[in-house]
Structure formats: structure tokens, C-alpha cells
N, C-alpha and C positions, 0 to 999 in steps of 0.2 A: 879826329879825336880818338884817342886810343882807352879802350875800354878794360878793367884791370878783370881778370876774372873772379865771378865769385867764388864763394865759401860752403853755400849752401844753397837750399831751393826749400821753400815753405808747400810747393807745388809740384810733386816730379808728373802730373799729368795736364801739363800746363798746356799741351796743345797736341793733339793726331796729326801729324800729318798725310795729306793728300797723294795717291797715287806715283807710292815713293817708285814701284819697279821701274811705272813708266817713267820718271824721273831720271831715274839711276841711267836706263838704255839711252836716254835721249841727250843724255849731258857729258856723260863720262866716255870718249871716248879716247882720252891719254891718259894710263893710270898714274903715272909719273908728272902731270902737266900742274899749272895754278888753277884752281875754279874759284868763283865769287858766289856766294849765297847772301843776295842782297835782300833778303828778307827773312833773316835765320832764327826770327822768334822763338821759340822751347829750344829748339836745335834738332829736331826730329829729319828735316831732310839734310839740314849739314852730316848729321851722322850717318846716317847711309850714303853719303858721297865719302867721307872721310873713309869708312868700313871698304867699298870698292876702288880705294885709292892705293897705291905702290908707296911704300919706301919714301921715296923722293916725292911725292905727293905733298902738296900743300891746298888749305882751304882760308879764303879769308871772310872770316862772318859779319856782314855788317846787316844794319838795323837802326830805325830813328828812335827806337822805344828802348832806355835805359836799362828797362826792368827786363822786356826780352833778349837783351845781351845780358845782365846777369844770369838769368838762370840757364841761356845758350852757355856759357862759361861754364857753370856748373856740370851740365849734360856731358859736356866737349873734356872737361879735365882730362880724361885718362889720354888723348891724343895728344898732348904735349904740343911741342913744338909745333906741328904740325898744321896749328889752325891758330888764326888770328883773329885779332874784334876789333871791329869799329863801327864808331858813331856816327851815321852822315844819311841825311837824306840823300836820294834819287838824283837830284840837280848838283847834288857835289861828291857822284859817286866817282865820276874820272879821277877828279882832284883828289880826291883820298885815296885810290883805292890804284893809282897805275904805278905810284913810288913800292908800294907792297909787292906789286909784281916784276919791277923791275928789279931789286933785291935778288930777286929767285933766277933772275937772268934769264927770264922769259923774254920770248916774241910778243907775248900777251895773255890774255887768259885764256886757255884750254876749254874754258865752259863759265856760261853767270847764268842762274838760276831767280827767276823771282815768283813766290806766291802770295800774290798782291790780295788785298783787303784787308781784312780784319779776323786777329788771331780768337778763338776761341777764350781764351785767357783773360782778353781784351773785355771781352763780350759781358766775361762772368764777372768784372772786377767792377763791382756796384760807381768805386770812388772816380772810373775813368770817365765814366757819363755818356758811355756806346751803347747801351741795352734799355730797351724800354719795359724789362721785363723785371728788373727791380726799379726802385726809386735811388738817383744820386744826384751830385753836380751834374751841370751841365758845361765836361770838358770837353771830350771828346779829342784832344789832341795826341797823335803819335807820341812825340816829342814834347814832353810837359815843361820842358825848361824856357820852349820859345814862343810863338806863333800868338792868336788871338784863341780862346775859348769858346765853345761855341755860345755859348751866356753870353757875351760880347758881341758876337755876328747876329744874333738874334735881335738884340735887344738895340742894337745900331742899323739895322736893314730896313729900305723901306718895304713896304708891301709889295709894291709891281714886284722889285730885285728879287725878295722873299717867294715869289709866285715863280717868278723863272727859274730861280735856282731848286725850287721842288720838281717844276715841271722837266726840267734840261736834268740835272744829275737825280733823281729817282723816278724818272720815267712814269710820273705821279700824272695821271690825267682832271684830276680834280683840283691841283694846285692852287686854283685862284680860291678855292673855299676855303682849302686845311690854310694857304696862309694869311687871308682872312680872321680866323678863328684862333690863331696864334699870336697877331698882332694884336687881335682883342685882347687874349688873355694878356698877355703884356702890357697893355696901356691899362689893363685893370689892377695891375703890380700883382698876378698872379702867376708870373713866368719865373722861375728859378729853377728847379730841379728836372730830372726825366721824366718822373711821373708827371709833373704840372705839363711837360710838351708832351706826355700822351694826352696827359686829360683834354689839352686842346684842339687834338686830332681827333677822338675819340668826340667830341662836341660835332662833329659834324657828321655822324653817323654813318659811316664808312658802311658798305656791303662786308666786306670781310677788312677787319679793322687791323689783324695780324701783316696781313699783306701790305696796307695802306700805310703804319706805323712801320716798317722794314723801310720802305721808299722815303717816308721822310727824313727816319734817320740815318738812313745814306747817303742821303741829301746834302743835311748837314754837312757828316762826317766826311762826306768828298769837299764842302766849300772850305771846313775848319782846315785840311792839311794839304789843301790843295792838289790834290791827287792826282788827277787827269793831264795837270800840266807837270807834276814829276814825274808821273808816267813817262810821258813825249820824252822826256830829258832822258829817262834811262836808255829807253830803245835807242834813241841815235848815242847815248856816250857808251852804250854796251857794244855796240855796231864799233867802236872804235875801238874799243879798249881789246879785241878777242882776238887771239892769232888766227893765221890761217888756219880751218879746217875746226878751228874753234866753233861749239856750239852756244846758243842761247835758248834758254826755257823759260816759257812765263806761261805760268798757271792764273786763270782769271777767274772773275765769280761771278760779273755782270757783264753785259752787253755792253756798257761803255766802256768797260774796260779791253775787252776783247777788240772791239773794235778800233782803237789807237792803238793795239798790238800789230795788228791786219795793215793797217792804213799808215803805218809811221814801215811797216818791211815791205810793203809792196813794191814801191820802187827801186826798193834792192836787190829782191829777188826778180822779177822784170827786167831791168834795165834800159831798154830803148822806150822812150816817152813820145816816139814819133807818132802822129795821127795815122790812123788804119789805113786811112785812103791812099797812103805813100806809097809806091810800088818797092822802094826800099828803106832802111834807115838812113839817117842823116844826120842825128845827135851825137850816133860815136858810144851812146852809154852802154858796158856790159855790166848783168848782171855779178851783184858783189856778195852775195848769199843764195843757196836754194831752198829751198822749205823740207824739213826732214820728214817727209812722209805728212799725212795728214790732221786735221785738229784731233785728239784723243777725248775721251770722256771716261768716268772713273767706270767700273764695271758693276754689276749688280748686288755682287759679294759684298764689296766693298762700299759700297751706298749704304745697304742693309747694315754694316756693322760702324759708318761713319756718315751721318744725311750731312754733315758738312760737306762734302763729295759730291751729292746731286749735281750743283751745278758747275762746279770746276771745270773749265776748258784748256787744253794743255796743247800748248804750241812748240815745234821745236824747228828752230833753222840752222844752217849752217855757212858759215862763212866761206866761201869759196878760195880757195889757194891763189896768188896773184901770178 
């Protein structure tokens, strides 16, 4: 779906991004080639790929959230031509996103970039329903034109499901109480907004309640947009989509995340799956990426002037030449 650019921006500090140098070093390494920034929210790292790109350099911006392609569009104006938008989740990043590179008479893409979570923007915009730090709906959806709300998943789960899905996606070890105390609050018709799922977290007296409300509504927010398993989908359609010698970058923020980055390349950077005890191989598999040096973390400069950075994990591999 092709996204028009905007006009303007009500916001021009709509999101910092994260540890653009390592970015730049770990993705760019054809200034002439196509890169993909599949999570080009404000446009903070698309513009510094676009700024160290050549002439013949192209950028294609996609994004599931409407509003951060407008205002990516506004940032990106003055690069013209140069840079594209589109609308598409993770799982229909191949299908949109290989006609765009094939135009360019590419082998593939030179580089795709993702920094996955949740944009700061996101965070502060009361009406999305991601922050437990004002009171709003309970959306929570990337993409507000599709999916189920989280006011929907709440209020349709039963308790066990509700209890795993705190325990499994916010690594919540209390799970069976908060969602207990949520299901109450619900069957009392007192679940509607953020505030009311703080207040139902907050009812069970949490040791550190900041921490506790963080996990559950990432909880959520991973069941609402199903994240973990568009995750999985970008790794292997990114894995396909990249030419040789093409890089991949994905910056994480949590442990599950990072972890399906690790665990969807490892056999591609490996290759042979033969059991150890084998005195040789026997499957035939070679490795089809290396891992470009090792996981990075933002620096202390940088943390200090950005704590969204604390926990960003930045992985970069490379596709190996056939």
C-alpha cells in the first residue's frame, strides 16, 4: 500500500533514534545499493542512511503505523526521489517490498534495518493506548485500521490464556495474580481505559509497580499486534529478500525479542545441523550469512542523553556471496 507523503508534522521530535553510527557502519555497506528501513517511524534512522547513501542510492520506508509514515514523509521530503513509503506489516514485507527493489534492477536489497518495539511517539500519544503513564483507550494497535484492540483481547480472554500470555510475552512472574485482578476488574465493568488496567495491576501490590505495569503492557501489546510471530516472518523474508554481501540490522529492546533474532539466524550462520558425535558432516548445509562482528549496546554518552538506549541490542549479519 503505498503511502502519499505528508505536508507537515504537528511533532518534529516525534522519536531519537537509537545508536544511529552503529547503525550507519553495520548496514551501509553499498552507497549506490537499495536498503529497507522496515520500521521507519519519525524517520530518524532512514535519514541517516539516506545522508550516507551515493547518488544512485535508494531507501524504501515501510511501517505498519499510518501516522509514523506521515510524519517519516515529512522528515524525508527534501530526499526526493530517493526514498519510498509503504504500508505493510513484517509478514507482507517480501510481497511489498521485492517489486520496489526490483524497479531499481537490484539483486536485492543491499541492507534492511529494523528497530523493533515501540516508538516513543507511540508511547506519549495518550489516544494509542501503549502508556500507562496517562489515562486513554485501550488500543494499542500498530496499524489502527486492522487487527482486534486490546479492549477486545482483554475483555474476550479467559483467565488461564490471560495468565500465559502475562507470564510468556512480559516475562511477568506474578501473572496468575495481575491476571486475576484484571479479570475482576472486568467482570466488575470496571475495564476500559489504561488507567482502569493500571488500577488493576496496581490492586495487587506489585514490589515495584513501574516494572510490573512495563511487563504487562507489553504483554499486551505483543498479543494485540502479534509481534513475535512477525518478527519470525521478517528474519526469514529479510534472509531472502537481501543480495549477496547484503547486510541485516535489528535493534531489540527485550529478551524475546532478541532472542527470535539469535534463533531464527543461527542456522544460517552455522550451517551443518549434523550431531557433534559425527566425525564429519553429512547434511551438505553451508553457512548462508556470518554474523558481522558481535551484539553491540548503546554507549554511556548515549544512554545519559537517550535512557530509551539502555536496553537496545543491535545485531548485524551478513549475507554471504553464493
Amino acid at each position: 500500500m503505498l503511502i502519499p507523503v505528508a505536508t507537515r508534522s504537528e511533532d518534529s521530535s516525534y522519536h531519537l533514534p537509537v545508536m544511529v553510527e552503529e547503525v550507519i557502519s553495520g548496514l551501509v555497506n553499498d552507497p549506490d545499493g537499495v536498503y529497507v528501513d522496515a520500521t521507519i517511524g519519525g524517520g530518524g534512522h532512514g535519514e541517516a542512511v539516506l545522508r550516507a547513501l551515493g547518488d544512485s542510492g535508494h531507501l524504501i520506508a515501510c511501517d505498519r503505523d499510518s501516522a509514523a509514515l506521515n510524519e517519516a514523509g515529512r522528515r524525508l521530503r527534501p530526499f526526493g526521489g530517493q526514498v519510498s513509503f509503504l504500508q505493510c506489516a513484517f509478514s507482507s514485507l517480501a510481497q511489498s517490498v521485492a517489486p520496489h527493489v526490483r524497479r531499481h534492477e537490484a539483486a536485492g536489497a543491499a541492507g534492511i534495518l529494523a528497530d523493533l518495539g515501540v516508538s516513543s511517539h507511540q508511547i506519549d500519544e495518550a489516544s494509542r493506548g501503549f502508556s500507562y503513564h496517562q489515562d486513554g483507550p485501550l488500543d494499542m494497535r500498530m496499524d489502527r485500521s486492522t487487527g482486534v484492540p486490546a479492549i477486545d483481547l482483554l475483555h474476550g480472554i479467559e483467565q488461564v490464556d490471560l495468565m500465559r500470555l502475562i507470564r510468556d510475552y512480559g516475562e511477568e512472574r506474578r501473572a496468575k495474580w495481575i491476571a486475576a485482578a484484571i479479570c475482576r476488574y472486568r467482570d466488575e465493568g470496571k475495564l476500559a481505559t489504561t488507567g482502569d488496567l493500571r488500577d488493576a495491576v496496581a490492586s495487587t501490590s506489585p514490589k515495584m509497580l513501574n516494572k510490573t505495569l512495563a511487563r504487562v503492557f507489553q504483554a499486551v501489546r505483543i498479543a494485540v499486534n502479534a509481534e513475535l510471530d512477525e518478527l519470525s516472518e521478517f528474519v526469514d523474508r529479510s534472509a531472502e529478500l537481501l543480495a549477496p554481501e547484503g547486510r541485516l540490522v535489528v535493534i531489540a529492546y527485550h529478551s524475546l525479542e532478541d532472542r527470535i533474532v539469535k534463533t531464527r539466524m543461527a542456522p544460517r550462520v552455522k550451517g551443518c545441523v549434523c550431531p557433534p558425535r559425527l566425525p564429519a558432516c553429512v547434511c551438505g548445509l553451508l553457512p548462508t550469512f556470518k554474523s558481522h562482528g558481535r551484539m553491540q549496546t548503546a554507549t554511556a554518552k548515549e544512554t545519559s542523553i537517550n535512557p530509551r538506549s539502555r536496553s537496545a541490542k543491535l545485531r548485524v549479519f551478513e549475507k554471504l556471496a553464493a
